[in-house]
DSSP file (Angstrom, degrees, kcal/mol; ACC not computed):
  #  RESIDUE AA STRUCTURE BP1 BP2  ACC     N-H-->O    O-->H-N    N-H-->O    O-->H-N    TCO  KAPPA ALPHA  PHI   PSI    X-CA   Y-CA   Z-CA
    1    1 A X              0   0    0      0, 0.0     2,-0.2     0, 0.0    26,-0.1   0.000 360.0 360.0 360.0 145.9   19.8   25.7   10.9
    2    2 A X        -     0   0    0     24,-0.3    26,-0.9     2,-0.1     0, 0.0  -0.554 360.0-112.6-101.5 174.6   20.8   22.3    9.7
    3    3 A X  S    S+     0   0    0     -2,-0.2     2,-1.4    24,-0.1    -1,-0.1   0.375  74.7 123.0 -84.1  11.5   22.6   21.5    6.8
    4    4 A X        -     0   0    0     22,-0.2    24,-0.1    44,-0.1    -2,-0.1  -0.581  49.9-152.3 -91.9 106.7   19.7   19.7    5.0
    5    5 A X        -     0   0    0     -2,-1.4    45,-1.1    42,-0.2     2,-0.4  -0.343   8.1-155.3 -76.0 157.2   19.1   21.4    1.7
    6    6 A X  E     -ab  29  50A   0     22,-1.3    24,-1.7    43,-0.2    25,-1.5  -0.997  11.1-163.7-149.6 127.1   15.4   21.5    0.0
    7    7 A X  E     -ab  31  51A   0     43,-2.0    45,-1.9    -2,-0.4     2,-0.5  -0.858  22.1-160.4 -82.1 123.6   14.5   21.9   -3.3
    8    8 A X  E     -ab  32  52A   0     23,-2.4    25,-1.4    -2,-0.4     2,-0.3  -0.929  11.5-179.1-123.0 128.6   10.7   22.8   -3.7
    9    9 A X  E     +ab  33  53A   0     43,-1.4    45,-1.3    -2,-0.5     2,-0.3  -0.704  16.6 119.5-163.5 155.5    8.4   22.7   -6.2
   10   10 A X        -     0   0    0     23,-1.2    47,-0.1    -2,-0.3    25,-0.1  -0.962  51.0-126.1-150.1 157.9    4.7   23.6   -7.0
   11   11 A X  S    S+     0   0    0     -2,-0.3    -1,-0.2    45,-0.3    46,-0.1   0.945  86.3  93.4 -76.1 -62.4    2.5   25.6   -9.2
   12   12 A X        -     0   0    0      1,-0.2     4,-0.3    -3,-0.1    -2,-0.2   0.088  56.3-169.8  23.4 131.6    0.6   27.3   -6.1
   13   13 A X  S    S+     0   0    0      2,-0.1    -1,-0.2     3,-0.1     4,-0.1   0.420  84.9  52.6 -96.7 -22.3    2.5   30.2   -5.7
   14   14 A X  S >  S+     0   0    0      2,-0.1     3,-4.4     3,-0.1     4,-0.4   0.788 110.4  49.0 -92.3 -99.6    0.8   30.9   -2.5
   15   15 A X  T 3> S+     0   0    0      1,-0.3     4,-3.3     2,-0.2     5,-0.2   0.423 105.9  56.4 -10.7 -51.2    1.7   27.3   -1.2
   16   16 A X  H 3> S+     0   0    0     -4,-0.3     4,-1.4     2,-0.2    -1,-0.3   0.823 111.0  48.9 -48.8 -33.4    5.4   27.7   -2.3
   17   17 A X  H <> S+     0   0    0     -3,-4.4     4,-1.7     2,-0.2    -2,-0.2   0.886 110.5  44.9 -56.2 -56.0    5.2   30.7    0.0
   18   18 A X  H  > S+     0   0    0     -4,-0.4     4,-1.6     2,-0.2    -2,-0.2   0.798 111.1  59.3 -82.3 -32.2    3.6   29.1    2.8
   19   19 A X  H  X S+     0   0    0     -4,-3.3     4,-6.1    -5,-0.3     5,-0.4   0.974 107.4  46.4 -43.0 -63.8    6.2   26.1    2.4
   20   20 A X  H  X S+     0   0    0     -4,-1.4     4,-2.2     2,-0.3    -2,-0.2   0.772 102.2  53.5 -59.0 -42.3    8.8   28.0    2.8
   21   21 A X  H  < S+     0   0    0     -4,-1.7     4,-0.4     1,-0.2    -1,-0.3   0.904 112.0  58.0 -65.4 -37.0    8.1   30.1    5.7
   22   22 A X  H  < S+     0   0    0     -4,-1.6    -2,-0.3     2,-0.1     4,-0.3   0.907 117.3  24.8 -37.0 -57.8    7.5   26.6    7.1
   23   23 A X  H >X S+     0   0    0     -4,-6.1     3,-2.8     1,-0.2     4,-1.3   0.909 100.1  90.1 -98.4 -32.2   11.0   24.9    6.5
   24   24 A X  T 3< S+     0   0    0     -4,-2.2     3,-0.3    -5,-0.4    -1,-0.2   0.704  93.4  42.9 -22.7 -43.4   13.3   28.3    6.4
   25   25 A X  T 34 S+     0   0    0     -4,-0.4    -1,-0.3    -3,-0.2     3,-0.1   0.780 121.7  35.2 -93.3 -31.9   13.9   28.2    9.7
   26   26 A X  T <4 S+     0   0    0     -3,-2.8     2,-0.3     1,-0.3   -24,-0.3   0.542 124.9  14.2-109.5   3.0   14.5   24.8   10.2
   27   27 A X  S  < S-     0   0    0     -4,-1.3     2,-0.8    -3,-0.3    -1,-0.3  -0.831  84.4 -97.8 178.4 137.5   16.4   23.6    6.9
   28   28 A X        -     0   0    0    -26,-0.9   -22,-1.3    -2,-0.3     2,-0.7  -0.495  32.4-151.9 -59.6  80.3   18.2   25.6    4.0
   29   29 A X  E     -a    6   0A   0     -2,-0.8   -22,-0.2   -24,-0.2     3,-0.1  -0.677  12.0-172.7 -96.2 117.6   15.8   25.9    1.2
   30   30 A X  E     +     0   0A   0    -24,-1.7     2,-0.4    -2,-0.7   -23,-0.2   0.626  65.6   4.0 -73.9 -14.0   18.0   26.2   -1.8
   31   31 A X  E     -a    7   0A   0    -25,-1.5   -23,-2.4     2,-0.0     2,-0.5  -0.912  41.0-157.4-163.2 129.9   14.7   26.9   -4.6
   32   32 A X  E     -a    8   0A   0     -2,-0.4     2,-0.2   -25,-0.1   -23,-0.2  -0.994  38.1-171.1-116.1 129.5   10.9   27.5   -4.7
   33   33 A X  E     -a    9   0A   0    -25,-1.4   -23,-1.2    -2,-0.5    -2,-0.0  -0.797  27.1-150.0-100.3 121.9   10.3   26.4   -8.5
   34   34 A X  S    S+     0   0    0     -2,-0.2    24,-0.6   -25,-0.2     2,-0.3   0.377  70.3   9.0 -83.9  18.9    7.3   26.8  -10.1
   35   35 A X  S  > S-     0   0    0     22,-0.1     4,-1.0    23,-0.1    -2,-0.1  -0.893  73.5-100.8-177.7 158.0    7.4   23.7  -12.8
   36   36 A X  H  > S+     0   0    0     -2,-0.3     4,-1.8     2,-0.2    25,-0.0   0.513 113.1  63.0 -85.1 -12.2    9.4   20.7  -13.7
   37   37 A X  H  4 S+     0   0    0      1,-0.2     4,-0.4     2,-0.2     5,-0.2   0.917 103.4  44.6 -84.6 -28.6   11.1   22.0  -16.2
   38   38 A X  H >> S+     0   0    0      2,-0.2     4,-3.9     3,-0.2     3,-2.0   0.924 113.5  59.3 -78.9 -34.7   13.0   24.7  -14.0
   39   39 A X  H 3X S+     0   0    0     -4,-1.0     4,-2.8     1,-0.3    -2,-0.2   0.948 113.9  43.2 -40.9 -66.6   13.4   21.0  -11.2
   40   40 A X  H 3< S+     0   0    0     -4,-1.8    -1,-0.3     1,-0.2     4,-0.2   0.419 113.8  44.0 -37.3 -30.7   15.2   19.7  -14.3
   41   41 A X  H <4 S+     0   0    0     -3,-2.0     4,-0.4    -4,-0.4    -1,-0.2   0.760 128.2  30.1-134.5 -60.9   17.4   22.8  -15.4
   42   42 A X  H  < S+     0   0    0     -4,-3.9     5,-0.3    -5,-0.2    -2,-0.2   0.599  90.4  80.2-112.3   7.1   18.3   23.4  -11.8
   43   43 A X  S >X S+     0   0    0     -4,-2.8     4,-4.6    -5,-0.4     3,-1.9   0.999  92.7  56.1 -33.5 -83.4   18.5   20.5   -9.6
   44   44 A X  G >4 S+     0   0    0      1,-0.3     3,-1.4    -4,-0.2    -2,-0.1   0.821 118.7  38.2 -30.0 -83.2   22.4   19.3  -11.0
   45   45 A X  G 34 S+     0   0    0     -4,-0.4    -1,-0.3     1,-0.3    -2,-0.2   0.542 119.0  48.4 -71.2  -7.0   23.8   23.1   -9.9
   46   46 A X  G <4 S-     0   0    0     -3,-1.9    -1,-0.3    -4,-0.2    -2,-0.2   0.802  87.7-158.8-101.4 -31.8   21.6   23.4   -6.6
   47   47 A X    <<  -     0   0    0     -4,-4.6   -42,-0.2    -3,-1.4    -3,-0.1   0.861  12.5-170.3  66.9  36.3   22.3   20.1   -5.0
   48   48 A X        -     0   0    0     -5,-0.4    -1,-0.2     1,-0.1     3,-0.2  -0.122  33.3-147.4 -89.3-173.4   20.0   19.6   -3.1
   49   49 A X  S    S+     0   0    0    -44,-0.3    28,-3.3     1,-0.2     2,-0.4   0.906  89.8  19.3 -78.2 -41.8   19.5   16.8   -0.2
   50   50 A X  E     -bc   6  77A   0    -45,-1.1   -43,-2.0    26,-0.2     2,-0.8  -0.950  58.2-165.5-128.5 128.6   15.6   16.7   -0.8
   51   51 A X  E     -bc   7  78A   0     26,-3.5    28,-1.8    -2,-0.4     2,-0.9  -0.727   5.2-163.7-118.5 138.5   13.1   17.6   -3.3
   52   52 A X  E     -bc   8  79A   0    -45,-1.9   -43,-1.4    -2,-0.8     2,-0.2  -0.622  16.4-172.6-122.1  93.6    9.3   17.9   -2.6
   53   53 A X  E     -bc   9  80A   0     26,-1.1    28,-1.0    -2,-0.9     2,-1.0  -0.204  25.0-129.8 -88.0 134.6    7.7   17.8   -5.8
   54   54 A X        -     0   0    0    -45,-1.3     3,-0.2    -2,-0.2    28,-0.1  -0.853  22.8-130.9-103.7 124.5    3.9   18.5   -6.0
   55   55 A X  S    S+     0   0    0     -2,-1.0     7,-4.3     1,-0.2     8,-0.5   0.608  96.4  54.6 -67.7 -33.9    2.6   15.5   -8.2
   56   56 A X  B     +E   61   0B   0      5,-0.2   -45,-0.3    -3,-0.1    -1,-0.2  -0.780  69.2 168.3-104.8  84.0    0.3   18.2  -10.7
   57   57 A X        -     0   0    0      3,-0.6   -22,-0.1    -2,-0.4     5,-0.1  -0.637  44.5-117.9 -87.1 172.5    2.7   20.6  -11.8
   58   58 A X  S    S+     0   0    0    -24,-0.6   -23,-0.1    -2,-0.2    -1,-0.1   0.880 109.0  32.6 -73.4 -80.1    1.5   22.9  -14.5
   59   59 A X  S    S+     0   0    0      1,-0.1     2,-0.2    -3,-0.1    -1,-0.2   0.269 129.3   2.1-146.8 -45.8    4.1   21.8  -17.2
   60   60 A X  S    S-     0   0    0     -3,-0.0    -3,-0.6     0, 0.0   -24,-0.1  -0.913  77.1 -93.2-168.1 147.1    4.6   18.2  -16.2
   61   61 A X  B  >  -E   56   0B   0     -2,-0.2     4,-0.9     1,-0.2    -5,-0.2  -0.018  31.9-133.2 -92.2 171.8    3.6   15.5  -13.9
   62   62 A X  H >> S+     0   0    0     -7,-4.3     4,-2.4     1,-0.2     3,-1.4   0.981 104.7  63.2 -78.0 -28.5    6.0   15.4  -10.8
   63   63 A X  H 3> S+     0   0    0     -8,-0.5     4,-2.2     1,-0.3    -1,-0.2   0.914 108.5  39.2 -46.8 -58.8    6.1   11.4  -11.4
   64   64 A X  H 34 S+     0   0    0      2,-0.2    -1,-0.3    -9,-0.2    -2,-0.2   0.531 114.6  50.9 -78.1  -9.6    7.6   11.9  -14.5
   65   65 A X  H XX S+     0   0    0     -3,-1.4     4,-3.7    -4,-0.9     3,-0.9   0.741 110.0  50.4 -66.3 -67.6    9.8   14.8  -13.1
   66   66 A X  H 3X S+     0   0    0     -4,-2.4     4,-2.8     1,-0.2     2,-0.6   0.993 114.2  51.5 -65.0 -62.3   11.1   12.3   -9.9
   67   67 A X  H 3< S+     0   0    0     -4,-2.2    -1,-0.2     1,-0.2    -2,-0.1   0.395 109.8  46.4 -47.3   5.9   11.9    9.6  -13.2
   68   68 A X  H X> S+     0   0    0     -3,-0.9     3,-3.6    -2,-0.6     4,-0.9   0.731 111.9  51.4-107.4 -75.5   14.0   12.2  -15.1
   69   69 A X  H ><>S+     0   0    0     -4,-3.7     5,-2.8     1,-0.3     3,-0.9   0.872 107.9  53.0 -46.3 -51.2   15.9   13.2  -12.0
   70   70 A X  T 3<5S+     0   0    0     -4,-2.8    -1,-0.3    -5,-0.2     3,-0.3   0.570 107.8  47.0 -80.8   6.0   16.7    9.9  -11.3
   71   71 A X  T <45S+     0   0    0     -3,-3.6    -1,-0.2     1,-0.2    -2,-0.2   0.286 104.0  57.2-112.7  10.8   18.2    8.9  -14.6
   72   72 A X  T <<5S-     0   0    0     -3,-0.9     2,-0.3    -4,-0.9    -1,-0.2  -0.558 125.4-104.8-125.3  68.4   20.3   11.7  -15.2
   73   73 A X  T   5 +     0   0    0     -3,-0.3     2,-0.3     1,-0.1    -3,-0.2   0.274  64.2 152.8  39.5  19.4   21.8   10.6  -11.8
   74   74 A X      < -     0   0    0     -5,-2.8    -2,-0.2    -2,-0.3     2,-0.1  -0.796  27.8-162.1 -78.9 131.6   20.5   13.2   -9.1
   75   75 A X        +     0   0    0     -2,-0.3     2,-0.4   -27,-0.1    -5,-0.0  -0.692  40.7 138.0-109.8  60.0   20.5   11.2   -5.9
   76   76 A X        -     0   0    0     -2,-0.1     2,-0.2   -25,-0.0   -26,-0.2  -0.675  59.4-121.5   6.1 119.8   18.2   13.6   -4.2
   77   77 A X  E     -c   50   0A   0    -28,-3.3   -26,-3.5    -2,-0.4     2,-0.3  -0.724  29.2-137.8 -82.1 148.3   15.6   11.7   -2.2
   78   78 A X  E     +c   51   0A   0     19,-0.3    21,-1.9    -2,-0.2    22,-0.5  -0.751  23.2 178.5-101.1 135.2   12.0   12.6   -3.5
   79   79 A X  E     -c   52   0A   0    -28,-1.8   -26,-1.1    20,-0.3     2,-0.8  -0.939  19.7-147.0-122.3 143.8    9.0   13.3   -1.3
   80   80 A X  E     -cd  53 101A   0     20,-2.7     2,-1.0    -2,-0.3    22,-0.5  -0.840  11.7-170.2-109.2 145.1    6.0   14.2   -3.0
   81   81 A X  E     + d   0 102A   0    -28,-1.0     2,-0.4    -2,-0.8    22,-0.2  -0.744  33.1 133.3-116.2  96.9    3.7   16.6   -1.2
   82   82 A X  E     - d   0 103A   0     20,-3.4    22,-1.4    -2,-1.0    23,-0.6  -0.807  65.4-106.8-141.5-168.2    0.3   16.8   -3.2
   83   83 A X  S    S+     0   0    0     -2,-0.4     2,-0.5    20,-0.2    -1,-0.1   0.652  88.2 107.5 -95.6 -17.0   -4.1   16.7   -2.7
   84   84 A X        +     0   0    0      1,-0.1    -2,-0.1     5,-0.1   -29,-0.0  -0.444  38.0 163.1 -50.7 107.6   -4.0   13.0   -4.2
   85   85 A X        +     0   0    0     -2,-0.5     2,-0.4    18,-0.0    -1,-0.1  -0.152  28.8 126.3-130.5  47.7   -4.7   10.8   -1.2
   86   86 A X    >>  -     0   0    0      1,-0.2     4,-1.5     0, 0.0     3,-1.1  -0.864  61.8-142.3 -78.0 127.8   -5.5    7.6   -3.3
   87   87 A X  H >> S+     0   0    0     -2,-0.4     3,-2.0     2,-0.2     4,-1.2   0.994  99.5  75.4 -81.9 -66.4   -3.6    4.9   -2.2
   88   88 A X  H 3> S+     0   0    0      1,-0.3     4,-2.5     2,-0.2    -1,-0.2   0.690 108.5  35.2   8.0 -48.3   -3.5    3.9   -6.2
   89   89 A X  H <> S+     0   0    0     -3,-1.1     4,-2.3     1,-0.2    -1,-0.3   0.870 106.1  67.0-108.2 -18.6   -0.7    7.2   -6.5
   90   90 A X  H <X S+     0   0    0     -3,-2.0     4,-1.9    -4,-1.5    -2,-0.2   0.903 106.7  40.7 -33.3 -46.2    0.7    6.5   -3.2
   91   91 A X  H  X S+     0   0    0     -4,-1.2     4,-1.7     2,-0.2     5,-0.2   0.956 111.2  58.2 -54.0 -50.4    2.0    3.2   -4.9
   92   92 A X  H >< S+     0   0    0     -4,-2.5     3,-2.1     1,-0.3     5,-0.3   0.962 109.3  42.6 -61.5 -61.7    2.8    5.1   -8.0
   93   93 A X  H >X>S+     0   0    0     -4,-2.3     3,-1.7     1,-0.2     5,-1.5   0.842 110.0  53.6 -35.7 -50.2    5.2    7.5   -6.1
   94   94 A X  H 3<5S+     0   0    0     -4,-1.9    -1,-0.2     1,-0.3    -2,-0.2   0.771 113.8  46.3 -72.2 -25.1    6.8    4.9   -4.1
   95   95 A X  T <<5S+     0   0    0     -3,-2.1    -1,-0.3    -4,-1.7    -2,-0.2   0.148 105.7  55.3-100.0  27.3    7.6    3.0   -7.7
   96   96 A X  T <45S-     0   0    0     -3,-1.7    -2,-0.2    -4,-0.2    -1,-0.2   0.351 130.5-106.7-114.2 -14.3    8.8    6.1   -9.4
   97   97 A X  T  <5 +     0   0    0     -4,-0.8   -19,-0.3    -5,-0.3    -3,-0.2   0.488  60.7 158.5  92.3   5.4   11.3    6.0   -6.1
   98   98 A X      < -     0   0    0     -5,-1.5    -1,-0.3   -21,-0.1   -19,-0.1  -0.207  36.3-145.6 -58.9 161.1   10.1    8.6   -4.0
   99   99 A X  S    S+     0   0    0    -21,-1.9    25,-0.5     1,-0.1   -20,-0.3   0.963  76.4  20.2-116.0 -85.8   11.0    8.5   -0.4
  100  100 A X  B     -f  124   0C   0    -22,-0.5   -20,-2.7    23,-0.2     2,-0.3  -0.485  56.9-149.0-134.2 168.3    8.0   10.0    1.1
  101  101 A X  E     -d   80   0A   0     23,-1.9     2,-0.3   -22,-0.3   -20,-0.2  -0.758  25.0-178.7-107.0 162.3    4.5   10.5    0.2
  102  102 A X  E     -d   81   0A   0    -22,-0.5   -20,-3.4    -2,-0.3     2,-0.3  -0.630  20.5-135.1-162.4 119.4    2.7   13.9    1.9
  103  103 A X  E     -d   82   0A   0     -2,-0.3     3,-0.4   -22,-0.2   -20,-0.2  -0.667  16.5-136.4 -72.1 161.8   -1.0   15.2    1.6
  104  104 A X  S >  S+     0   0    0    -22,-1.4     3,-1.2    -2,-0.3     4,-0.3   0.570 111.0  54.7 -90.2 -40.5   -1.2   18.7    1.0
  105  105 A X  T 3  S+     0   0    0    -23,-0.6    -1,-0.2     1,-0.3   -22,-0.1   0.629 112.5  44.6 -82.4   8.9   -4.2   18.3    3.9
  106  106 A X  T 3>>S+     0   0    0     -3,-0.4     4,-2.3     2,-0.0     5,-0.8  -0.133  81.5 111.1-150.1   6.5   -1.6   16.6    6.2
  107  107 A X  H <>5S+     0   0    0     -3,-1.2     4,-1.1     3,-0.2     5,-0.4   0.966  82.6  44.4 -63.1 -37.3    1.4   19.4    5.4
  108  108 A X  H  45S+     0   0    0     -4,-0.3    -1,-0.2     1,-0.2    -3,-0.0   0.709 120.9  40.2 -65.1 -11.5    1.3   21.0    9.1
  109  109 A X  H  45S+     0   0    0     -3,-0.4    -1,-0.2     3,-0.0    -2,-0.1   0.872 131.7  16.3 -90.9 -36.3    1.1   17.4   10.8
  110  110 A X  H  X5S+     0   0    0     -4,-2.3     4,-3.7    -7,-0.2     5,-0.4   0.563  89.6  85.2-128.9 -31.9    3.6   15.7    8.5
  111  111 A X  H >X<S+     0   0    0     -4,-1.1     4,-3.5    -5,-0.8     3,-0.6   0.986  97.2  44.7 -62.5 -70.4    5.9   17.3    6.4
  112  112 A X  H 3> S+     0   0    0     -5,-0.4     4,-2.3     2,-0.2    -1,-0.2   0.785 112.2  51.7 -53.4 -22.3    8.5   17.8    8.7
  113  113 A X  H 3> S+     0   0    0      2,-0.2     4,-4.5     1,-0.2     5,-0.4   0.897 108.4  55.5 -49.9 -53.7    8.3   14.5   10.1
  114  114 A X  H <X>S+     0   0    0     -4,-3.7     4,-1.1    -3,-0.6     5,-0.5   0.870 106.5  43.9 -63.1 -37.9    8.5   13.3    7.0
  115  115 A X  H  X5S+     0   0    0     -4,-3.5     4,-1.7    -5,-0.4    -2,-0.2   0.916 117.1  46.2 -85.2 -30.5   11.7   15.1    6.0
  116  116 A X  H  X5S+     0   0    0     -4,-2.3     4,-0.8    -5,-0.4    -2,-0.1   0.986 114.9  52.7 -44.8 -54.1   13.7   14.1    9.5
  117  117 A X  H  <>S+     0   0    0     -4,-4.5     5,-3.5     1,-0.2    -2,-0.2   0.835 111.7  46.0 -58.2 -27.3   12.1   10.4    8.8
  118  118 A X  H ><5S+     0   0    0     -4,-1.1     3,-1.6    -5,-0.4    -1,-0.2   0.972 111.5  49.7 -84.9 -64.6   13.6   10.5    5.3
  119  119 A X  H 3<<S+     0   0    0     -4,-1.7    -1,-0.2    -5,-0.5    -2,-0.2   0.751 104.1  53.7 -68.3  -1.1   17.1   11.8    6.2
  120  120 A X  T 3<5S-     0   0    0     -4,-0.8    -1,-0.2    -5,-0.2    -2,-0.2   0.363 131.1 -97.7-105.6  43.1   17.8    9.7    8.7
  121  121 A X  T < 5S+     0   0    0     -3,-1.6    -3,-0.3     1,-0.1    -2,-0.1   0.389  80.4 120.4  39.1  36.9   17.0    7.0    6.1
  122  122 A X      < -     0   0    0     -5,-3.5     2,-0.3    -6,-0.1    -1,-0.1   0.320  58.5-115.2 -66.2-167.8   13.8    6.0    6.6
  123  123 A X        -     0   0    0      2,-0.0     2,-0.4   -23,-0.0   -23,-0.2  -0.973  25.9-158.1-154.0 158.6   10.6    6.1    4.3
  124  124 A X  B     +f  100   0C   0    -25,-0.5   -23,-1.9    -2,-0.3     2,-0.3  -0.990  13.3 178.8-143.0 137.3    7.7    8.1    5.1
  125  125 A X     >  -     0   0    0     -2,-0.4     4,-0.6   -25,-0.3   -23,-0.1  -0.997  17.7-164.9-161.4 107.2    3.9    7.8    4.0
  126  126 A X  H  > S+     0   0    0     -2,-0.3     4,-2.1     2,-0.2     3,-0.4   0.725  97.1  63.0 -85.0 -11.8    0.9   10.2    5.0
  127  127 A X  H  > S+     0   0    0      1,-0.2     4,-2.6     2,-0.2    -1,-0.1   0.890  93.0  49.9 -43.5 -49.0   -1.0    7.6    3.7
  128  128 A X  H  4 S+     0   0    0      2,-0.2    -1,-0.2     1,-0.2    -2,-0.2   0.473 112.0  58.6-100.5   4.2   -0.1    4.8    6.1
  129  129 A X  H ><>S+     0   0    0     -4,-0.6     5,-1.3    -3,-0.4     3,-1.1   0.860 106.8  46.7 -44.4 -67.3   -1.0    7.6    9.1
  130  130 A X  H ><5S+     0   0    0     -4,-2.1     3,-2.3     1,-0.3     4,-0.3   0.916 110.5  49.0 -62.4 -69.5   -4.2    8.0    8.0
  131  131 A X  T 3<5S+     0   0    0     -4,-2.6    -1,-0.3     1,-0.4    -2,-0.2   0.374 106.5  53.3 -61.1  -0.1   -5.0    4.8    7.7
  132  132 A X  T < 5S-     0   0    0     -3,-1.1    -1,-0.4     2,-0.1    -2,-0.2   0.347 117.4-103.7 -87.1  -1.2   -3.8    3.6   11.0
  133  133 A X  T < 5S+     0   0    0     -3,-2.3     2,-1.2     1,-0.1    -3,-0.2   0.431  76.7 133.5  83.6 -17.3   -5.9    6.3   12.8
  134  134 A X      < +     0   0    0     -5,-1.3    -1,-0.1    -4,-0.3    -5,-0.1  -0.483   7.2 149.0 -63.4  80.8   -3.4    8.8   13.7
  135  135 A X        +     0   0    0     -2,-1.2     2,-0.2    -3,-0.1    -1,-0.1   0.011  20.2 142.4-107.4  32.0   -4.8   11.7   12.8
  136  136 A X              0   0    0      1,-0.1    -2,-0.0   -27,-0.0    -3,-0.0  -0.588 360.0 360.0 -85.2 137.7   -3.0   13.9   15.6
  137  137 A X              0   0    0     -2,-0.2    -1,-0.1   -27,-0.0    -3,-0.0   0.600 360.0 360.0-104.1 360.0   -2.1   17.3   14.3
């Protein structure tokens, strides 16, 4: 397993499910969360490397979530994994400071790509896939 810890979280309960059986194997996921308020509460004490924040959580929006975390000094890189695929909140994410962008309709294709592309410092965008034509799954 590699040492790259994951934070997760989404209101889907079934999705948090299916996330997780996805990256377990391949990277240490330290929390599946349902809400921003638990990101907030347990972020500091989990430490993780990456946090993949779903952009409608019930409680609060993940934008405002990634901007919390990053002014009470968690250096966590952000990706956010949501059904928005508007380039309009692609922007927004990328100026809130997320590190990668991920549809929800693009999680088997992308997500881990995206979380390699992102630790080895990179930035990572299902957006700028689609629009290039790469639609390979």
């Amino acid at each position: 397993m590699r040492s790259i810890r994951l934070l997760l979280a989404d209101d889907n309960p079934e999705l948090l499910e299916t996330l997780v059986d996805l990256l377990q194997p391949a990277y240490a996921v330290v929390a599946a969360l349902p809400d921003g308020a638990s990101v907030l509460q347990q972020a500091p004490a989990l430490n993780p490397d990456l946090i993949i924040l779903d952009i409608s959580l019930g409680d609060m929006a993940g934008f405002e979530v990634a901007r919390r975390l990053k002014k009470s000094g968690i250096t966590a890189k952000v990706i956010f994994l949501t059904v928005h695929e508007n380039i309009d909140f692609v922007r927004a994410g990328f100026d809130v400071g997320a590190a990668g962008y991920v549809f929800k309709s693009r999680i088997s294709s992308d997500l881990i790509d995206a979380i390699d592309t992102i630790c080895a410092g990179g930035r990572f965008s299902s957006a700028e896939l689609a629009a290039s034509g790469n639609t390979s799954a």
